[in-house]
VOPAGU-2260 file (C-alpha; in pm, 1 decimal, decimal comma):
REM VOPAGU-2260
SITE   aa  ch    i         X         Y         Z
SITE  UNK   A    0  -21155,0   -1277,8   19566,4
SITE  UNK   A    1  -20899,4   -1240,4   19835,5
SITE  UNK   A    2  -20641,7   -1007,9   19468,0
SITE  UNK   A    3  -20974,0    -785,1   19433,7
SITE  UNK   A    4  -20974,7    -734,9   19858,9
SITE  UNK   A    5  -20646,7    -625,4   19854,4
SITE  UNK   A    6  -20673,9    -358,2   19527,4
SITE  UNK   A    7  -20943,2    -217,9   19734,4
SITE  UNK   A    8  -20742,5    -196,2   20033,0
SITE  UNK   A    9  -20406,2     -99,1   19830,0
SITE  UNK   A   10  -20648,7     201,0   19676,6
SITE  UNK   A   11  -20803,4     304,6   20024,8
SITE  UNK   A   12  -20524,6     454,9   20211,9
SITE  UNK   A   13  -20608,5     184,4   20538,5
SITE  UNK   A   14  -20286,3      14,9   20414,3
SITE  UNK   A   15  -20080,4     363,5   20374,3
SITE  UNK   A   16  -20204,2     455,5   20702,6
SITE  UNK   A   17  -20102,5     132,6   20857,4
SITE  UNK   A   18  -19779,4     113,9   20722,5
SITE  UNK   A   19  -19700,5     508,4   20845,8
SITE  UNK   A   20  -19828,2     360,5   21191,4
SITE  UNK   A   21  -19605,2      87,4   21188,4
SITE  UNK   A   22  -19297,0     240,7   21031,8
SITE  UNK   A   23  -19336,1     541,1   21329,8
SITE  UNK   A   24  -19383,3     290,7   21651,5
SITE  UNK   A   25  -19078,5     136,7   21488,3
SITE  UNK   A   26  -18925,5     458,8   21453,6
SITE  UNK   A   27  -18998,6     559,9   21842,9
SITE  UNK   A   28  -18918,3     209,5   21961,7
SITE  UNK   A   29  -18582,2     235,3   21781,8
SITE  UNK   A   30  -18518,4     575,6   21936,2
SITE  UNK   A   31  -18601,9     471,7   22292,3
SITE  UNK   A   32  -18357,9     189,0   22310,6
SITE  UNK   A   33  -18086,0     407,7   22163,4
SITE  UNK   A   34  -18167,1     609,5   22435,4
SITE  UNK   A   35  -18194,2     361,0   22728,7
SITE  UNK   A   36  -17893,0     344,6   22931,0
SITE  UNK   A   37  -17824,5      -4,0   23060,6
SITE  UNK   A   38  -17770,3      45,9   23389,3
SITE  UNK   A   39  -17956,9     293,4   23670,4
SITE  UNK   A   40  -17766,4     607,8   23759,4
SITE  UNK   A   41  -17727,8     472,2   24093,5
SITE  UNK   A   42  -17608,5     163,5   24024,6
SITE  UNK   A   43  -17292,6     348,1   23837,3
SITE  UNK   A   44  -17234,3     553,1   24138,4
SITE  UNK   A   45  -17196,6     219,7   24383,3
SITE  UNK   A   46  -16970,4     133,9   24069,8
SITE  UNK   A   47  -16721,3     393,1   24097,2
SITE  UNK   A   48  -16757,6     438,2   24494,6
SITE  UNK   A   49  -16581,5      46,4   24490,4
SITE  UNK   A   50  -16349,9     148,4   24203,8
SITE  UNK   A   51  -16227,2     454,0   24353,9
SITE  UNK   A   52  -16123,0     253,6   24670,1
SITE  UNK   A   53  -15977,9     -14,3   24500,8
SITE  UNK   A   54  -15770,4     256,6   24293,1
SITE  UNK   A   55  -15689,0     445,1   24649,5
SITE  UNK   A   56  -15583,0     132,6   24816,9
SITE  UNK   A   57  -15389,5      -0,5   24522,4
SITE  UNK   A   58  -15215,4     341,9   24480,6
SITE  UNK   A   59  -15133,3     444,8   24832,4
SITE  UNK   A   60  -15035,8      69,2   24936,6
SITE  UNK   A   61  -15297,7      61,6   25168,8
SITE  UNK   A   62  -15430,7    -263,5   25330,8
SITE  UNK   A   63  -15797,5    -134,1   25381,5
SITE  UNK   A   64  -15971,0     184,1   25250,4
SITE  UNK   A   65  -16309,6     175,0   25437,3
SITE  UNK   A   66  -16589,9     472,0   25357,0
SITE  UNK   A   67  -16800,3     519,2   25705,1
SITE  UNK   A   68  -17169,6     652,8   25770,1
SITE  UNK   A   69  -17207,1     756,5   26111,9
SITE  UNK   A   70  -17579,6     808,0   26194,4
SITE  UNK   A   71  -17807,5     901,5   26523,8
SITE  UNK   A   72  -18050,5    1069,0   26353,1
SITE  UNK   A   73  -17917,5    1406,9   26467,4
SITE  UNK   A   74  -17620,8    1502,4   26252,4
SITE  UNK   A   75  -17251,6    1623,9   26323,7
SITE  UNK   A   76  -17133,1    1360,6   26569,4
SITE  UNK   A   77  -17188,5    1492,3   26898,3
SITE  UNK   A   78  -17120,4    1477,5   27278,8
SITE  UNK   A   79  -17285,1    1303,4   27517,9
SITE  UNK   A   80  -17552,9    1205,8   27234,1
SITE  UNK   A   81  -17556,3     823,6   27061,3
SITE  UNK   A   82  -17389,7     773,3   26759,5
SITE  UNK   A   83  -17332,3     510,0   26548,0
SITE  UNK   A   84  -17121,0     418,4   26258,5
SITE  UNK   A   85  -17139,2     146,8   25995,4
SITE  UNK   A   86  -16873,7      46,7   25686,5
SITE  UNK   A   87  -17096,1     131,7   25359,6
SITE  UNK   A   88  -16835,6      27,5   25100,8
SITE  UNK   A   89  -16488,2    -101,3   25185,3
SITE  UNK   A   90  -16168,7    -251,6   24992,4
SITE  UNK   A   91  -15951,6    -470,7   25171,8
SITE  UNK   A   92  -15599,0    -653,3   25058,2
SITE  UNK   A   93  -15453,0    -974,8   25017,4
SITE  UNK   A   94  -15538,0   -1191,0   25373,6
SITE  UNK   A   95  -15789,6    -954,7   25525,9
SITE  UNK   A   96  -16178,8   -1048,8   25511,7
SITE  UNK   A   97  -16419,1    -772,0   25487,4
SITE  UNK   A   98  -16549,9    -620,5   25813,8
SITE  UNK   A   99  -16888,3    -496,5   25660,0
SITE  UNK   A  100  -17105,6    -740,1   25857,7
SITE  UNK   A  101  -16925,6    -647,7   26157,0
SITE  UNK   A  102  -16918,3    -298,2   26180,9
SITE  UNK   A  103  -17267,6    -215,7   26122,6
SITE  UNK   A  104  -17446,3       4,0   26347,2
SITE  UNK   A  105  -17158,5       7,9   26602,6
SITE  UNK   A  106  -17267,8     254,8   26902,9
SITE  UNK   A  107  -16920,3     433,6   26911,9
SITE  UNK   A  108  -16778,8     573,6   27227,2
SITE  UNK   A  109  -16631,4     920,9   27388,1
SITE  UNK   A  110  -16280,8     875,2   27181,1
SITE  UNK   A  111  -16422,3     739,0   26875,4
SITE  UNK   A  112  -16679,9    1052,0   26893,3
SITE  UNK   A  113  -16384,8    1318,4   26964,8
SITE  UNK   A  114  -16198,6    1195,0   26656,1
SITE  UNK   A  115  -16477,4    1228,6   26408,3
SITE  UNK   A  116  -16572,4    1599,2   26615,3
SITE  UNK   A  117  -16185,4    1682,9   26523,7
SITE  UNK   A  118  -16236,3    1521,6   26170,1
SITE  UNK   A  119  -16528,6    1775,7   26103,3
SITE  UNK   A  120  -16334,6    2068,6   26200,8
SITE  UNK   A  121  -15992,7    2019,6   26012,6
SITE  UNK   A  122  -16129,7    1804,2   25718,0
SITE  UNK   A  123  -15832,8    1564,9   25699,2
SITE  UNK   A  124  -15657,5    1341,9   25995,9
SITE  UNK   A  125  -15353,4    1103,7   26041,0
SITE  UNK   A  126  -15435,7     884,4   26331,7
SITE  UNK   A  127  -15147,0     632,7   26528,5
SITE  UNK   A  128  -15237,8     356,0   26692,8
SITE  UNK   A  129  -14941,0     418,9   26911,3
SITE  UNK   A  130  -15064,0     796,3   26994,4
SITE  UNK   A  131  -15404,5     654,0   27028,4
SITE  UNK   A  132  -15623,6     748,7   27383,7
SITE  UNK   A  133  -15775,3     399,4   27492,0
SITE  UNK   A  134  -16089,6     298,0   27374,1
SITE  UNK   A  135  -16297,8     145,3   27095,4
SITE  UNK   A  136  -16100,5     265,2   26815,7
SITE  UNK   A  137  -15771,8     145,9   26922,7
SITE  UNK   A  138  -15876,4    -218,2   27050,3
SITE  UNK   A  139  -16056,9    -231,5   26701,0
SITE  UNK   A  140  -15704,4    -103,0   26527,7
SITE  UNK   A  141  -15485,2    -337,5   26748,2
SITE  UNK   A  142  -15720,1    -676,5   26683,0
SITE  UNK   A  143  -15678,7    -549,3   26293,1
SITE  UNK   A  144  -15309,8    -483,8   26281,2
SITE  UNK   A  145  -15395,0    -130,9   26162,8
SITE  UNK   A  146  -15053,5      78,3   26313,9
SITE  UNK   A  147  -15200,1     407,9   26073,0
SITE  UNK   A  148  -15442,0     552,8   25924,6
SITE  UNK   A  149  -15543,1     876,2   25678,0
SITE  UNK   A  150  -15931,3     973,0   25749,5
SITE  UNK   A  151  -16118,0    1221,9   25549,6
SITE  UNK   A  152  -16469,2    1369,6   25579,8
SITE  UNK   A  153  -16636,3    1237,0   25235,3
SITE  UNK   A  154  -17008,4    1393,7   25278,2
SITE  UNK   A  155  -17246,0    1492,0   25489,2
SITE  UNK   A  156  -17611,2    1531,6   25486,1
SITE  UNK   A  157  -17918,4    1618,4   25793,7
SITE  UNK   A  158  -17906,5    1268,0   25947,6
SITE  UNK   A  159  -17536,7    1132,9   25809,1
SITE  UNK   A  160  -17180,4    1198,6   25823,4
SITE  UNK   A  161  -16988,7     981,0   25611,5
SITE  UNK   A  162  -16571,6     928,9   25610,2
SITE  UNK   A  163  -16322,2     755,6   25444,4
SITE  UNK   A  164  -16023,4     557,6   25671,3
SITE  UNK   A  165  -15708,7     432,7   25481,1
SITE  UNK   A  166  -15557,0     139,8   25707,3
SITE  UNK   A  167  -15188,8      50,9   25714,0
SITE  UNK   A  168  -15036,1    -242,4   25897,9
SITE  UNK   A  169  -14698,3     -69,1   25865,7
SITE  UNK   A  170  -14591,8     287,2   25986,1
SITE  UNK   A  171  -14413,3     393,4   25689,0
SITE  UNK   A  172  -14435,9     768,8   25623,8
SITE  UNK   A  173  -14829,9     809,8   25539,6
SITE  UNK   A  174  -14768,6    1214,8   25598,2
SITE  UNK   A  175  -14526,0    1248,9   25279,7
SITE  UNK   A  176  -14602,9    1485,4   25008,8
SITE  UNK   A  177  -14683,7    1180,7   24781,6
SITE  UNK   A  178  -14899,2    1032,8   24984,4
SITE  UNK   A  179  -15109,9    1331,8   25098,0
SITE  UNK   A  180  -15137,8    1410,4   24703,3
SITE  UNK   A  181  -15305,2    1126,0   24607,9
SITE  UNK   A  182  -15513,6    1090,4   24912,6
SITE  UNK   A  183  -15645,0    1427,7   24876,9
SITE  UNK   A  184  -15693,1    1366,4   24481,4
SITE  UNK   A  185  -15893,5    1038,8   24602,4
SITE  UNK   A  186  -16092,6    1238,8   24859,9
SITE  UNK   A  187  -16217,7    1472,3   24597,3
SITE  UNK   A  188  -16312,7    1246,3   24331,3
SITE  UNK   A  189  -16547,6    1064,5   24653,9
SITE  UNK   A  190  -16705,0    1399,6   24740,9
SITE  UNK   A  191  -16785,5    1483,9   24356,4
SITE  UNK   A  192  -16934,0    1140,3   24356,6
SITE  UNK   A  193  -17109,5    1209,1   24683,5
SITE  UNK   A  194  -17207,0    1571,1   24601,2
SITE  UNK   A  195  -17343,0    1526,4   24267,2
């Protein structure tokens, strides 16, 4: 019984139409996975934000790179007006601990606001701790050993304003032709990372 069910069935085109289904849902399923990429798109961006710094710090001989937000809700840092800033990605050396955790939402005072208003209009800044007006930013580079630093604007959107600081414990020439090359090259790959 069951040899004459399946000559009928072989002779009715049910099995031929099956088969075609199967073989394409195989097909598309097959095509889909070649497709898939394993990871999100933004999940490859955080990737290559930490890579970049680790590449920046290893490279310039850096002790920290840290990339800033600094946020009020109003934009460019200004004034008289509340700003804060938080680390959003950082790279730190050998016998530092990450200060993620503790610079979050930091309300940032007068000083700390003029350097980021003179970051926004020339782009680029070396900053001394020893040429440093008193205030947050230098008690929070003294208590850190940071004696230098290169800052860059990275990005900026309505609400955000975000920066990159390369800490040195050591004063060693950080405005040489060397080192302003590869901080500028690591500067632009961040924007194009931010921008796109």
């Amino acid at each position: 019984m069951s040899v004459e069910i399946m000559t009928v069935l072989m002779g009715s085109g049910f099995v031929l139409w099956m088969a075609k289904t199967v073989y394409t849902e195989i097909k598309e399923w097959a095509k889909r996975r070649r497709e898939k990429k394993p990871f999100s798109p933004v999940f490859t961006k955080v990737s290559e934000v930490y890579e970049t710094l680790n590449e920046m710090m290893l490279e310039m001989g850096a002790d920290r790179v840290v990339l800033l937000r600094s946020h009020n809700g109003g934009g460019k840092p200004q004034l008289g007006h509340a700003l804060f800033s938080s680390v959003e990605y950082e790279a730190w050396g050998k016998g530092l601990r990450s200060i993620r955790r503790s610079w979050s939402k930091q309300r940032v005072d007068e000083v700390y606001i003029k350097m980021l208003r003179k970051l926004d209009e020339s782009g680029y800044l070396d900053v001394y701790l020893e040429t440093m007006p008193d205030g947050m930013l230098k008690e929070l580079y003294f208590s850190n050993h940071v004696l230098a630093s290169k800052v860059a604007k990275i990005h900026e959107t309505k609400n955000d304003y975000f920066y990159i600081s390369v800490n040195f414990s050591k004063t060693s020439d950080i405005d040489n032709a060397i080192m302003k090359t590869n901080f500028r090259k690591y500067v632009t790959i961040l924007t194009n990372l931010f921008d796109d």
